[in-house]
PDB file of N, CA, C and O in Angstrom:
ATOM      1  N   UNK A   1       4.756 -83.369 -38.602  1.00  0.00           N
ATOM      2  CA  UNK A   1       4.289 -82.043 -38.179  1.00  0.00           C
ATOM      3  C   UNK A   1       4.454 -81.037 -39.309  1.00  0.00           C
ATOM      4  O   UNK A   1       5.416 -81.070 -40.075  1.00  0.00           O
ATOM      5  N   UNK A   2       3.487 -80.155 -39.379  1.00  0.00           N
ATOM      6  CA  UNK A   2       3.462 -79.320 -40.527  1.00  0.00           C
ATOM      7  C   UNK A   2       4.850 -78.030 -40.317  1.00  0.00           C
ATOM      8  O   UNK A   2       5.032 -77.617 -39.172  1.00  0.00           O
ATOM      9  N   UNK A   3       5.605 -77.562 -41.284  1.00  0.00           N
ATOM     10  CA  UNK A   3       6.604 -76.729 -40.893  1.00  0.00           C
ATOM     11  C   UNK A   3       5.841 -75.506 -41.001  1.00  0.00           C
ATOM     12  O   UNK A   3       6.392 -74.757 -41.809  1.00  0.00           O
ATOM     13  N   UNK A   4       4.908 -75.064 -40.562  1.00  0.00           N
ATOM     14  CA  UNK A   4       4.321 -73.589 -40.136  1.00  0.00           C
ATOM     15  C   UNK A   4       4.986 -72.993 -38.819  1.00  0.00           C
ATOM     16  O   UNK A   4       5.069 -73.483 -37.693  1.00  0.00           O
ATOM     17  N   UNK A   5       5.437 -71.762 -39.329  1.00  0.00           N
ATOM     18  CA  UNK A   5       5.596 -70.654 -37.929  1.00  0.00           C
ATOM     19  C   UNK A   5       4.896 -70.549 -37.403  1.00  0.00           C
ATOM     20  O   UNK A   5       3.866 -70.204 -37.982  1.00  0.00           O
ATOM     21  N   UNK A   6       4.830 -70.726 -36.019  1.00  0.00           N
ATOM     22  CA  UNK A   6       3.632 -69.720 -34.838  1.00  0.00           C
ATOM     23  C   UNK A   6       3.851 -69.036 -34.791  1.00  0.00           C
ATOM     24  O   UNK A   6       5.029 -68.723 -34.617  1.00  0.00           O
ATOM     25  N   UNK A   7       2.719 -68.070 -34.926  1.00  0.00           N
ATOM     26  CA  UNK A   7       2.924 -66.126 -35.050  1.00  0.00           C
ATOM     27  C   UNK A   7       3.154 -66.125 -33.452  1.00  0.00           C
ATOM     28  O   UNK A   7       2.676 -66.608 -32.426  1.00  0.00           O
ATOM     29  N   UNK A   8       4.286 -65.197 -33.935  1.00  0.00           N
ATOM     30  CA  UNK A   8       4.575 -64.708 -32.753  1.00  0.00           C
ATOM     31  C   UNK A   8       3.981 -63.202 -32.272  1.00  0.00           C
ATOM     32  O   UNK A   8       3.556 -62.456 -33.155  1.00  0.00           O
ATOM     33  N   UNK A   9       3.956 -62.758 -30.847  1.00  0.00           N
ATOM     34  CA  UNK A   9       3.825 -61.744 -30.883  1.00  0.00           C
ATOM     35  C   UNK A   9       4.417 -60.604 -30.844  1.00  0.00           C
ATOM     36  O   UNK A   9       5.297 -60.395 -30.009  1.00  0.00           O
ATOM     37  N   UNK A  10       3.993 -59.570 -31.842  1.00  0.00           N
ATOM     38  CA  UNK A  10       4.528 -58.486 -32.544  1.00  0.00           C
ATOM     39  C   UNK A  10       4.611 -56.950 -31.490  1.00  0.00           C
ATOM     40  O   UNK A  10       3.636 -56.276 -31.159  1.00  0.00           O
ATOM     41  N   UNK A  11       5.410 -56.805 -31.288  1.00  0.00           N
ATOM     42  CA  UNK A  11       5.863 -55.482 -30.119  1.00  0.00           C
ATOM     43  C   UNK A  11       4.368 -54.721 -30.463  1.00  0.00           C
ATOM     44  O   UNK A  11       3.841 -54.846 -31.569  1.00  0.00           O
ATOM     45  N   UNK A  12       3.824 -53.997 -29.472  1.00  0.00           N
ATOM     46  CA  UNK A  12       3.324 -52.961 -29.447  1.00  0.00           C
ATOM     47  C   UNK A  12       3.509 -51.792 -29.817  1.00  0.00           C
ATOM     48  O   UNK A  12       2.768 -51.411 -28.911  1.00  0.00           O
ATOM     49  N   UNK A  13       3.931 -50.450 -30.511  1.00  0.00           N
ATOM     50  CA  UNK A  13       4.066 -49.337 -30.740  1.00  0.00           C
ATOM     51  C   UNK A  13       3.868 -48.249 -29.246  1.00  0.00           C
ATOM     52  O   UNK A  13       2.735 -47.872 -28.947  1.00  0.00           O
ATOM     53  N   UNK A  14       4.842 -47.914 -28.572  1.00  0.00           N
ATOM     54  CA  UNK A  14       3.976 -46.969 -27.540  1.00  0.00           C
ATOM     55  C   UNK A  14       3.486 -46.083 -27.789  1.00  0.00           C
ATOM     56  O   UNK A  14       4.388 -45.468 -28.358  1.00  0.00           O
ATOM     57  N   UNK A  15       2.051 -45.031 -27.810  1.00  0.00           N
ATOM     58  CA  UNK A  15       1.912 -44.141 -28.210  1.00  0.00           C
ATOM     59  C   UNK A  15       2.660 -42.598 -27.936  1.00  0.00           C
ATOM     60  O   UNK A  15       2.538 -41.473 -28.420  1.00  0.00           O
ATOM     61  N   UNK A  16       3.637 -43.342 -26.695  1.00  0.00           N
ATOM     62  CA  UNK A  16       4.628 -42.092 -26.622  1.00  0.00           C
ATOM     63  C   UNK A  16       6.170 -42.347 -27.141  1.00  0.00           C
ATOM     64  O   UNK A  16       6.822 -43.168 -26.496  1.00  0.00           O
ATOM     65  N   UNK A  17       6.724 -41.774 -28.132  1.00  0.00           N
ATOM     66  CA  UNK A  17       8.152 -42.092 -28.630  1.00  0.00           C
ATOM     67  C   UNK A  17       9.168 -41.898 -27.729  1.00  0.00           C
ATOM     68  O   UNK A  17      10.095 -42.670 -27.976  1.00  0.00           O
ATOM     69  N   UNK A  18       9.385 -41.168 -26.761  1.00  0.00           N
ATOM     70  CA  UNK A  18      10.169 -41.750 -25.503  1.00  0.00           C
ATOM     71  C   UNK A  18       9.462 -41.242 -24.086  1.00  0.00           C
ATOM     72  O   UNK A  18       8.588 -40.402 -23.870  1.00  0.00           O
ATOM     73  N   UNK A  19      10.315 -42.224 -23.115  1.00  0.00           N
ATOM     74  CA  UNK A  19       9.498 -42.627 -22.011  1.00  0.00           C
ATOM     75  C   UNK A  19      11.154 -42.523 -21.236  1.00  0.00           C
ATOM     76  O   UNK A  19      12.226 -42.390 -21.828  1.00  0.00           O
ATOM     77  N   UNK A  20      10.907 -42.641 -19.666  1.00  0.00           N
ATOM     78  CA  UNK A  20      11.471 -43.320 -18.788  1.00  0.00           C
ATOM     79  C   UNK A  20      10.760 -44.024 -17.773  1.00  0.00           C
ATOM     80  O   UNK A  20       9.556 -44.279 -17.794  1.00  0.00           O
ATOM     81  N   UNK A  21      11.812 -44.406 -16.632  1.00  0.00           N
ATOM     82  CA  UNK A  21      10.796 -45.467 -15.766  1.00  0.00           C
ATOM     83  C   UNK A  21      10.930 -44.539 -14.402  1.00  0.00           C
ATOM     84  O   UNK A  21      11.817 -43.699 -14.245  1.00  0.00           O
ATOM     85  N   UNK A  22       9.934 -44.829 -13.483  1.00  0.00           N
ATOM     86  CA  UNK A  22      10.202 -43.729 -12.494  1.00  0.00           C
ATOM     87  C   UNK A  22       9.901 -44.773 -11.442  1.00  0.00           C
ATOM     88  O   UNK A  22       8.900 -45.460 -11.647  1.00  0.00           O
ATOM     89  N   UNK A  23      10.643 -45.015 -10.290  1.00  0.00           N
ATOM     90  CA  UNK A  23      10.194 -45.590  -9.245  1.00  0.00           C
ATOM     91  C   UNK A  23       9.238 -44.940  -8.275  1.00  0.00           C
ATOM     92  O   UNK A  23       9.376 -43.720  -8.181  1.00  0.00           O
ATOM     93  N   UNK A  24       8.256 -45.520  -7.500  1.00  0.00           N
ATOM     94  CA  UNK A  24       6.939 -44.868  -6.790  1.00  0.00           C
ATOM     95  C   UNK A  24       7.921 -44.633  -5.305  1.00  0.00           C
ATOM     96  O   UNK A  24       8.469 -45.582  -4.743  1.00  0.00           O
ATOM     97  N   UNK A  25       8.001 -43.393  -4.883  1.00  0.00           N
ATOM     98  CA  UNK A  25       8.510 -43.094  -3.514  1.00  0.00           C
ATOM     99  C   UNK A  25       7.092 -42.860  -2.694  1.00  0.00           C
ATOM    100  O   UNK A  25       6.019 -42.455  -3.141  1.00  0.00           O
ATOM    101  N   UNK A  26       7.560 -43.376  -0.902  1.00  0.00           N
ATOM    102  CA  UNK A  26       6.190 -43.410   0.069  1.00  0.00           C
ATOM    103  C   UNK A  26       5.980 -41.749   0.004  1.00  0.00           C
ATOM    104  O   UNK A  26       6.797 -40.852   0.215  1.00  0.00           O
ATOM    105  N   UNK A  27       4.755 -41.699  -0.322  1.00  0.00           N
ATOM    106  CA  UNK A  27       4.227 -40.460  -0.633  1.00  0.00           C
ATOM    107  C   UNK A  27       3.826 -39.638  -1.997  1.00  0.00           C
ATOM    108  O   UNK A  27       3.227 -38.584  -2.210  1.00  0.00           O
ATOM    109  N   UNK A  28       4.235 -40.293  -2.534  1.00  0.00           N
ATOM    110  CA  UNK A  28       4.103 -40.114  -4.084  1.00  0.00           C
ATOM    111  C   UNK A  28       2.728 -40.320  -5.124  1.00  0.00           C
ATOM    112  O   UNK A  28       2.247 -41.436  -4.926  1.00  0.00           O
ATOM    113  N   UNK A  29       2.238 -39.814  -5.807  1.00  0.00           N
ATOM    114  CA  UNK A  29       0.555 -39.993  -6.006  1.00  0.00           C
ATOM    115  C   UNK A  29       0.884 -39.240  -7.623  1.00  0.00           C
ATOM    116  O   UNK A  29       1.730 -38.443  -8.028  1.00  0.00           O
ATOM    117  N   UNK A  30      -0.264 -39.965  -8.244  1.00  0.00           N
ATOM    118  CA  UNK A  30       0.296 -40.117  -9.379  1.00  0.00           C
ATOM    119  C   UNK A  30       0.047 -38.854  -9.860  1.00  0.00           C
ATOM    120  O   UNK A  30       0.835 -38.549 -10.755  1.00  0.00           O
ATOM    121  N   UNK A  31      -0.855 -37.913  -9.559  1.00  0.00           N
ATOM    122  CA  UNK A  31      -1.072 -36.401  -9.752  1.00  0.00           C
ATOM    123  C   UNK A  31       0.471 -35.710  -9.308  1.00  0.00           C
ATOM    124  O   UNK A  31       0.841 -34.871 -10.129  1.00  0.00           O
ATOM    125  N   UNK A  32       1.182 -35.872  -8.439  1.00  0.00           N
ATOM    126  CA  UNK A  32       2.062 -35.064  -8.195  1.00  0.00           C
ATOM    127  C   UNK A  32       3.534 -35.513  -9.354  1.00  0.00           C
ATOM    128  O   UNK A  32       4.369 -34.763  -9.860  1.00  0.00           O
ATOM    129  N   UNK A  33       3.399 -36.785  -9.445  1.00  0.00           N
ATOM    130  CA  UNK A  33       4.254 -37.871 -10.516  1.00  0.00           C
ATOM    131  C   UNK A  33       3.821 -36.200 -11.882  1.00  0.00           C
ATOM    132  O   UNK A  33       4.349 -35.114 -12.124  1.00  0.00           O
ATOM    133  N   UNK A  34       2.764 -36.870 -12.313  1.00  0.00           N
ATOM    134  CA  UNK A  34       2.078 -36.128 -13.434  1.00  0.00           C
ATOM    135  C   UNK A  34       2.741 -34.575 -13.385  1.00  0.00           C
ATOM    136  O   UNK A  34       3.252 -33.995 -14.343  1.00  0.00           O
ATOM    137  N   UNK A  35       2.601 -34.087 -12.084  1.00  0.00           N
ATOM    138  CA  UNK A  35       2.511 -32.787 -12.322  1.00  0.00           C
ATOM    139  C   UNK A  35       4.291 -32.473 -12.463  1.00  0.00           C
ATOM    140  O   UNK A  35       4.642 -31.458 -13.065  1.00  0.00           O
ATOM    141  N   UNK A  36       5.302 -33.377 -11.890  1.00  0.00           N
ATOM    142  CA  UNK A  36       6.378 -33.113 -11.760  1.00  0.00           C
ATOM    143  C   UNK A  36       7.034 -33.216 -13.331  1.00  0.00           C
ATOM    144  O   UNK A  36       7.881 -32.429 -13.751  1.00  0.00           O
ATOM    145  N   UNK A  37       6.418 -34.446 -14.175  1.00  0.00           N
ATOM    146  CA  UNK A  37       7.069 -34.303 -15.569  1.00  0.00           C
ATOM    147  C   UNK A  37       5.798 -33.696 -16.734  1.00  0.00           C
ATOM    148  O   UNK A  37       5.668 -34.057 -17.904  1.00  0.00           O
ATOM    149  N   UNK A  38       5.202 -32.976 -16.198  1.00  0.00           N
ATOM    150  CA  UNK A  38       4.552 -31.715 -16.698  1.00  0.00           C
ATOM    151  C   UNK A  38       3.310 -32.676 -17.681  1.00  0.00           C
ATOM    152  O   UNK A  38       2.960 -32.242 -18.779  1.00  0.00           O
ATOM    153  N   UNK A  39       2.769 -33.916 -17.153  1.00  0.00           N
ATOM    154  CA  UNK A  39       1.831 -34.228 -17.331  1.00  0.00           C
ATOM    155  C   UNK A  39       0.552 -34.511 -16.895  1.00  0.00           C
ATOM    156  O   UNK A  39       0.193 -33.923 -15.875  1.00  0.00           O
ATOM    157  N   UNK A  40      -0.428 -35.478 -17.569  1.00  0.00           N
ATOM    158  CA  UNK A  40      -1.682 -35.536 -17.191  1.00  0.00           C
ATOM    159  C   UNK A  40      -1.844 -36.932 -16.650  1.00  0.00           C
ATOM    160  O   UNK A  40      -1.578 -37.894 -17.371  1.00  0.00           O
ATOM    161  N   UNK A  41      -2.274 -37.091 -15.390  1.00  0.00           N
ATOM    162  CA  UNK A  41      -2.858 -37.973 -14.714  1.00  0.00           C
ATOM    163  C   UNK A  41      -3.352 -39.689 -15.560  1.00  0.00           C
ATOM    164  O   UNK A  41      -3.262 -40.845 -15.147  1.00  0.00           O
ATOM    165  N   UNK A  42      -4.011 -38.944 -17.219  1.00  0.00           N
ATOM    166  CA  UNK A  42      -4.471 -39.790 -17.788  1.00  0.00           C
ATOM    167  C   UNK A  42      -3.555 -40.144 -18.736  1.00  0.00           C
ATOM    168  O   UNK A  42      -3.820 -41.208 -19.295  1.00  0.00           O
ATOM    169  N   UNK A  43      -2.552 -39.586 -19.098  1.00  0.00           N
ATOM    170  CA  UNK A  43      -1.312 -39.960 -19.902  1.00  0.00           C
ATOM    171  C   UNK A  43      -0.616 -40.857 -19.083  1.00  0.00           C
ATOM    172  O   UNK A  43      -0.020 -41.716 -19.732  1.00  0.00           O
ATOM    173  N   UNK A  44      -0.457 -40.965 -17.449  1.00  0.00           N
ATOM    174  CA  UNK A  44       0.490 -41.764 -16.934  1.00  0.00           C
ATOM    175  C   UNK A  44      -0.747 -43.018 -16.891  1.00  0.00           C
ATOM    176  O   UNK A  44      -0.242 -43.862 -17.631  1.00  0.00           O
ATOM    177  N   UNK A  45      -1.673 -43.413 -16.570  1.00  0.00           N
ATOM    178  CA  UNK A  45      -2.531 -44.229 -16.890  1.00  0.00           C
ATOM    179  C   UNK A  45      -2.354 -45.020 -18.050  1.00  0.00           C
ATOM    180  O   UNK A  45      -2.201 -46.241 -18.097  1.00  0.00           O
ATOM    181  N   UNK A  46      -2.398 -43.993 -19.226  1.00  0.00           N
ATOM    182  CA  UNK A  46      -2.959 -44.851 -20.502  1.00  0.00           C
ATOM    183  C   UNK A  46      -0.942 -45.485 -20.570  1.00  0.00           C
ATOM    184  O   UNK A  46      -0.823 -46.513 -21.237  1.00  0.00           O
ATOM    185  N   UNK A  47       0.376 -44.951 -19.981  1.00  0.00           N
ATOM    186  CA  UNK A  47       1.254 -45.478 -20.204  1.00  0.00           C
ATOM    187  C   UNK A  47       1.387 -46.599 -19.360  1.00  0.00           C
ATOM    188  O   UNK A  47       2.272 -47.455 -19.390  1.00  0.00           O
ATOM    189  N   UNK A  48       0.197 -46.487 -18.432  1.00  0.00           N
ATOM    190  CA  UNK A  48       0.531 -47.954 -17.458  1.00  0.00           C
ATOM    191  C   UNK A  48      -0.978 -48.544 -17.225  1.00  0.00           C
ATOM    192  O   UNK A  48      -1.642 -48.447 -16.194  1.00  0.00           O
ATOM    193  N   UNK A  49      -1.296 -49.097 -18.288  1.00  0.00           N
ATOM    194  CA  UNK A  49      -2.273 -50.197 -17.874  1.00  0.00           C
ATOM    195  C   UNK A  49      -2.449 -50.991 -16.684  1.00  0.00           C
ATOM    196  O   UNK A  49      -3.474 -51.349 -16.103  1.00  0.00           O
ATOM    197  N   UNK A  50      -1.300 -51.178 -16.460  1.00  0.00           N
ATOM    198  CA  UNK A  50      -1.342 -52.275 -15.020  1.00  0.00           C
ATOM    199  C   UNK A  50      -1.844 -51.620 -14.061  1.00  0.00           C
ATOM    200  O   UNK A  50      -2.286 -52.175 -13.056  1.00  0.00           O
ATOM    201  N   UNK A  51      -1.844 -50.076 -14.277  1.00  0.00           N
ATOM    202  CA  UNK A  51      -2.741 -49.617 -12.935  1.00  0.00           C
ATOM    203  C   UNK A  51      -4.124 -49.415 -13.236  1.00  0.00           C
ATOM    204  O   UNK A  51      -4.825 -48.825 -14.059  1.00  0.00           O
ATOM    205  N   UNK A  52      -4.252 -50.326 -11.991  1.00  0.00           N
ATOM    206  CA  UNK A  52      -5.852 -50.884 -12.009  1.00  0.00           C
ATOM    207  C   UNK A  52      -6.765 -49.570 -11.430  1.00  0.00           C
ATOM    208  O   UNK A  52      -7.453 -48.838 -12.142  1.00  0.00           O
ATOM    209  N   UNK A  53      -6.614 -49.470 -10.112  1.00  0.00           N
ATOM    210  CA  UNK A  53      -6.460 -48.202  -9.187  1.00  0.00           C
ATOM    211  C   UNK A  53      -5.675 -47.031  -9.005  1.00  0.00           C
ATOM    212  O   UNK A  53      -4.848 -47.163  -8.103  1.00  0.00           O
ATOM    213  N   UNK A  54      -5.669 -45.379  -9.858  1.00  0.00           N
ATOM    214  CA  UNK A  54      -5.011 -44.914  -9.401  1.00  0.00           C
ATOM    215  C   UNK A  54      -4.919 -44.492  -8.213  1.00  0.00           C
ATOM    216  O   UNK A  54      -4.200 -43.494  -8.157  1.00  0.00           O
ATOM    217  N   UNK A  55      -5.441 -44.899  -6.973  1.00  0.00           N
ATOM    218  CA  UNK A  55      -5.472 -44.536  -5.389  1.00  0.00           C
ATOM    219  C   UNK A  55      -4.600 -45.786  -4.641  1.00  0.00           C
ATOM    220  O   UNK A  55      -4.604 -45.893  -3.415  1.00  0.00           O
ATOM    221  N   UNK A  56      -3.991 -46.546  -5.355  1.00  0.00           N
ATOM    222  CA  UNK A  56      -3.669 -47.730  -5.039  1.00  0.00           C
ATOM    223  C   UNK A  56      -2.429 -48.032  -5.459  1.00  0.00           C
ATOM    224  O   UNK A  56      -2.336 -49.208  -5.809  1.00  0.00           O
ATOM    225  N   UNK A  57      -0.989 -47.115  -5.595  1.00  0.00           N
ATOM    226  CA  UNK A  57       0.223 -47.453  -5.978  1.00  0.00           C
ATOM    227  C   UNK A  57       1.217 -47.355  -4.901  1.00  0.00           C
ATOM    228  O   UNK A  57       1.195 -46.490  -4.025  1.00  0.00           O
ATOM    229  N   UNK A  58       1.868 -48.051  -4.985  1.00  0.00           N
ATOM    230  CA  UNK A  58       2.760 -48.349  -3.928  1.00  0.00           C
ATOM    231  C   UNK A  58       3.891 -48.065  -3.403  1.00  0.00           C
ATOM    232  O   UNK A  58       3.813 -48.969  -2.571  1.00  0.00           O
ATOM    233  N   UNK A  59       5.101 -47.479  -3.118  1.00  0.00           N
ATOM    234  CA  UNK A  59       6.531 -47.523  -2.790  1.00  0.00           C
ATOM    235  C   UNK A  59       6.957 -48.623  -3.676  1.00  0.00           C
ATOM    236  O   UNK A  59       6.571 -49.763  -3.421  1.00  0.00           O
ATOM    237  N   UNK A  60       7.755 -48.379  -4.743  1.00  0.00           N
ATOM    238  CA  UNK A  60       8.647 -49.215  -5.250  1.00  0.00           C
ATOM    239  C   UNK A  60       8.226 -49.704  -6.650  1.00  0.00           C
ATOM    240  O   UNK A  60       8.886 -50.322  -7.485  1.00  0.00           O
ATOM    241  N   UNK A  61       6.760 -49.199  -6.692  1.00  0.00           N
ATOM    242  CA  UNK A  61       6.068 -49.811  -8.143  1.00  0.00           C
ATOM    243  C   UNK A  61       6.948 -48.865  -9.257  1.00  0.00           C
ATOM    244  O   UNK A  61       7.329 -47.697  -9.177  1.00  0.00           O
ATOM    245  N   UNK A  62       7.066 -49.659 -10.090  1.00  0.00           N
ATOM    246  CA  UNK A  62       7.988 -49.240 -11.177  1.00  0.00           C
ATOM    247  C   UNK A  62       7.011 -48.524 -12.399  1.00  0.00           C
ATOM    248  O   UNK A  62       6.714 -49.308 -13.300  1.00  0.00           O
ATOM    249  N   UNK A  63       6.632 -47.529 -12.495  1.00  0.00           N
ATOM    250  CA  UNK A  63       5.740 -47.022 -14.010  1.00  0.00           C
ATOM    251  C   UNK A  63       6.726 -46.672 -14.779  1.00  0.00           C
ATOM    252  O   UNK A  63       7.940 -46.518 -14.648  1.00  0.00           O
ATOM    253  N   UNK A  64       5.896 -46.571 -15.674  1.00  0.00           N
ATOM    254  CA  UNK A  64       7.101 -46.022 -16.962  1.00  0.00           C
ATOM    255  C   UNK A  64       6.064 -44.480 -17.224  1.00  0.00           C
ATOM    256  O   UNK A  64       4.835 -44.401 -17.247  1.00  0.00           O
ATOM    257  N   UNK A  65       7.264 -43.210 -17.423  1.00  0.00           N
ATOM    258  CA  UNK A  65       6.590 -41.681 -17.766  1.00  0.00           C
ATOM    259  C   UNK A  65       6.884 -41.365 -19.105  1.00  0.00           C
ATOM    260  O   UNK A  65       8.055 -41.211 -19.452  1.00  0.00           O
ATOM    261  N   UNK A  66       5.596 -41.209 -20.192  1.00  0.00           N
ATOM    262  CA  UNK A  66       6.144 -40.840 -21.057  1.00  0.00           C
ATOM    263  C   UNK A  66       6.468 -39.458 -21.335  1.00  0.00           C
ATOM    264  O   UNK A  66       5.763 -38.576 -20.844  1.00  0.00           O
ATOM    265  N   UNK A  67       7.564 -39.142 -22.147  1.00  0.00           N
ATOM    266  CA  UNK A  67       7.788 -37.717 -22.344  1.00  0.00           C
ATOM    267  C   UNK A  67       6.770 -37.032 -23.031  1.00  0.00           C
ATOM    268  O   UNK A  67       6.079 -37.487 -23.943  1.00  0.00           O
ATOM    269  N   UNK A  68       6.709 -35.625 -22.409  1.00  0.00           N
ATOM    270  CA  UNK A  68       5.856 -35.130 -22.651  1.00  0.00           C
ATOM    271  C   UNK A  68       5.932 -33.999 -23.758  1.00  0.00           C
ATOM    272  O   UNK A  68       5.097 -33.127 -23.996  1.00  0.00           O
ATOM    273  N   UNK A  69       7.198 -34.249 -24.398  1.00  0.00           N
ATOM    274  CA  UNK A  69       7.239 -33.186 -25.628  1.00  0.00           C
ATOM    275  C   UNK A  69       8.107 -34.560 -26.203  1.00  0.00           C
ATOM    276  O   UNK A  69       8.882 -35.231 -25.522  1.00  0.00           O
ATOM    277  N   UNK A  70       7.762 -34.784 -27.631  1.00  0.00           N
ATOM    278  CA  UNK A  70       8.127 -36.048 -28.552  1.00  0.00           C
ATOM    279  C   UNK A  70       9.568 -35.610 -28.998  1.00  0.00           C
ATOM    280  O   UNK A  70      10.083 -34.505 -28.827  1.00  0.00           O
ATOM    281  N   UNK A  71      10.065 -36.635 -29.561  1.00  0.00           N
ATOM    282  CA  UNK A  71      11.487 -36.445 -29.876  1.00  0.00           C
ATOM    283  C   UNK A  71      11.628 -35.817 -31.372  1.00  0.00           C
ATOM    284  O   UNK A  71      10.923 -36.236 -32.290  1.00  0.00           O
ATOM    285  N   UNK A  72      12.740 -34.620 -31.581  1.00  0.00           N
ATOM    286  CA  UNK A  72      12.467 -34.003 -33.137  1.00  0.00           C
ATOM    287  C   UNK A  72      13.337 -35.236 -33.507  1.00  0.00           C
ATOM    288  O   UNK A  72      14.291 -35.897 -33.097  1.00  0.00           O
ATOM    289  N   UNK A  73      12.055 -35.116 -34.969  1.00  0.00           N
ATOM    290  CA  UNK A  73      12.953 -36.152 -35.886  1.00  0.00           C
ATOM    291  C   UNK A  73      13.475 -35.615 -36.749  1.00  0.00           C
ATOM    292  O   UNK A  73      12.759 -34.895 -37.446  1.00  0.00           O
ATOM    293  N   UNK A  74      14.894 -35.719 -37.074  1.00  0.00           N
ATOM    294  CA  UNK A  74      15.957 -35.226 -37.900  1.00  0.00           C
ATOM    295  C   UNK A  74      16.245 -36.261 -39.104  1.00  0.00           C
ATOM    296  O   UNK A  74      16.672 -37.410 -38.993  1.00  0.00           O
ATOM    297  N   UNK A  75      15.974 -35.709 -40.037  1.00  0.00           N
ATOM    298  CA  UNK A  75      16.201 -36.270 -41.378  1.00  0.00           C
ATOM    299  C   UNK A  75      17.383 -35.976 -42.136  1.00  0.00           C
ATOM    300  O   UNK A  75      17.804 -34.990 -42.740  1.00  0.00           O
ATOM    301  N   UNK A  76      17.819 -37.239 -41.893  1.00  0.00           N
ATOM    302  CA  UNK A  76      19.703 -36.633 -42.305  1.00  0.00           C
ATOM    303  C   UNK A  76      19.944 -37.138 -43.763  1.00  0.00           C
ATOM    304  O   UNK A  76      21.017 -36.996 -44.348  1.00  0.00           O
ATOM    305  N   UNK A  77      18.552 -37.897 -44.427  1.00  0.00           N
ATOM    306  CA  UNK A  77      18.771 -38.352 -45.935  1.00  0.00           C
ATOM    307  C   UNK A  77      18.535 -37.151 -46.626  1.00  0.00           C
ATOM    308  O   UNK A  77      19.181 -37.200 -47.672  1.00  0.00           O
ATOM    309  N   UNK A  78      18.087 -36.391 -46.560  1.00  0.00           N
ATOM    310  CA  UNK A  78      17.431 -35.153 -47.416  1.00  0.00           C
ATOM    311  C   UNK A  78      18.645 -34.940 -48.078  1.00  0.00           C
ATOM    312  O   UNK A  78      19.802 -34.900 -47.659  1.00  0.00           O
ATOM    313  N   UNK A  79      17.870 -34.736 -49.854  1.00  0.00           N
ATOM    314  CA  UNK A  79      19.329 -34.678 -50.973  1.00  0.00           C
ATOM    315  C   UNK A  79      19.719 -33.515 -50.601  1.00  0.00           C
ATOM    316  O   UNK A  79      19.122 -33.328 -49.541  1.00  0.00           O
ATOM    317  N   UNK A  80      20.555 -32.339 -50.890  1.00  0.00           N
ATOM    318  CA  UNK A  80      20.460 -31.214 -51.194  1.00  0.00           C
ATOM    319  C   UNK A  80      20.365 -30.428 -52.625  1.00  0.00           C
ATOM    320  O   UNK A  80      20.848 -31.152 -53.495  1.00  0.00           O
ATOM    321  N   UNK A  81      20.159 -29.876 -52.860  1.00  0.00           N
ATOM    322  CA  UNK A  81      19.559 -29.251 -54.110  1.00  0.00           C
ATOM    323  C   UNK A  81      20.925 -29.210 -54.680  1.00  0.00           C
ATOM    324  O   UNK A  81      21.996 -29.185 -54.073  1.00  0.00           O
ATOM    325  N   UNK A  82      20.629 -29.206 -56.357  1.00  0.00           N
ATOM    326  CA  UNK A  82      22.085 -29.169 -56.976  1.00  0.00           C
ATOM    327  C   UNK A  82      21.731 -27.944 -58.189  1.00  0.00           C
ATOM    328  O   UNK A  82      20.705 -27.719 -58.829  1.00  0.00           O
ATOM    329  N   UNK A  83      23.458 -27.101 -58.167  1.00  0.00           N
ATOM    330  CA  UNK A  83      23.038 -25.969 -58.552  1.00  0.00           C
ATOM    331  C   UNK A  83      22.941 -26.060 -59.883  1.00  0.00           C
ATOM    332  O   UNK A  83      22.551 -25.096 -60.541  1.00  0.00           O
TER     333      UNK A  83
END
């Protein structure tokens, strides 16, 4: 047998840098989801592919919300100037 690696597959990038997971409570619709962590209907979508139907989520379905303001990135290498 030839000693070649099978590519494996390589993580995805999320297009949101942090997220949490929100469980679906009976009554819950993804506009009110949206509107509670101050997003858009189509942001919780594009973070959950698996929903096929947004008229169609359930009690207990697990989405993931991405945050809706990105995380500051702090750059702690920066030299400081020398006098």
């Amino acid at each position: 047998p030839s000693g070649g690696a099978s590519a494996a597959p390589s993580p995805v990038a999320s297009p949101f840098p942090t997220q949490v997971t929100y469980t679906i409570a009976k009554g819950d619709t993804l506009a009110r989801i949206a509107k509670k962590y101050n997003l858009t209907v189509e942001q919780l979508l594009a973070a959950n592919p698996q929903i096929k139907d947004p008229n169609k989520i359930a009690a207990g379905d697990v989405i993931i919300v991405p945050s809706s303001s990105p995380s500051p990135i702090v750059d702690a290498g920066s030299p400081s100037p020398s006098p």
